[in-house]
C-alpha positions as CSV (number, residue, x, y, z in Angstrom):
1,X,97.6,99.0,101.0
2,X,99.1,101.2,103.2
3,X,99.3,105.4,103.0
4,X,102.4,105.8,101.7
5,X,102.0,102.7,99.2
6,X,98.7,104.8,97.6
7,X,100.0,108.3,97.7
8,X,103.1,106.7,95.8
9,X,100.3,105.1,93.3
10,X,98.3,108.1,93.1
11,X,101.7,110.1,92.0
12,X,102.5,107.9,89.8
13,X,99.2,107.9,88.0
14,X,99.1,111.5,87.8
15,X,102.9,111.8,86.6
16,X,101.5,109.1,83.8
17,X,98.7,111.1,83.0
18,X,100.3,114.7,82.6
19,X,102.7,112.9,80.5
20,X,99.7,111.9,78.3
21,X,98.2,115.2,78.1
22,X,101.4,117.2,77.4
23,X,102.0,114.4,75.0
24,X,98.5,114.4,73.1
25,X,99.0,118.3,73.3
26,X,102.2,118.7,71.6
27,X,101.0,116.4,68.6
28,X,98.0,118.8,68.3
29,X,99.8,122.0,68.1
30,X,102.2,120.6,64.9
């Protein structure tokens, strides 16, 4: 696994997880 290939990964996995929060947030605030 090369740099570029895990700091593409790591991204990725923290674009997924925001997603989840803001997600998971907005069902709690209605």
């Amino acid at each position: 696994m090369s740099i570029g290939e895990y700091r593409r990964f790591n991204s990725d996995r923290q674009l997924f997880f925001i997603q989840k929060c803001e997600s998971f947030s907005t069902v709690q605030h209605r």
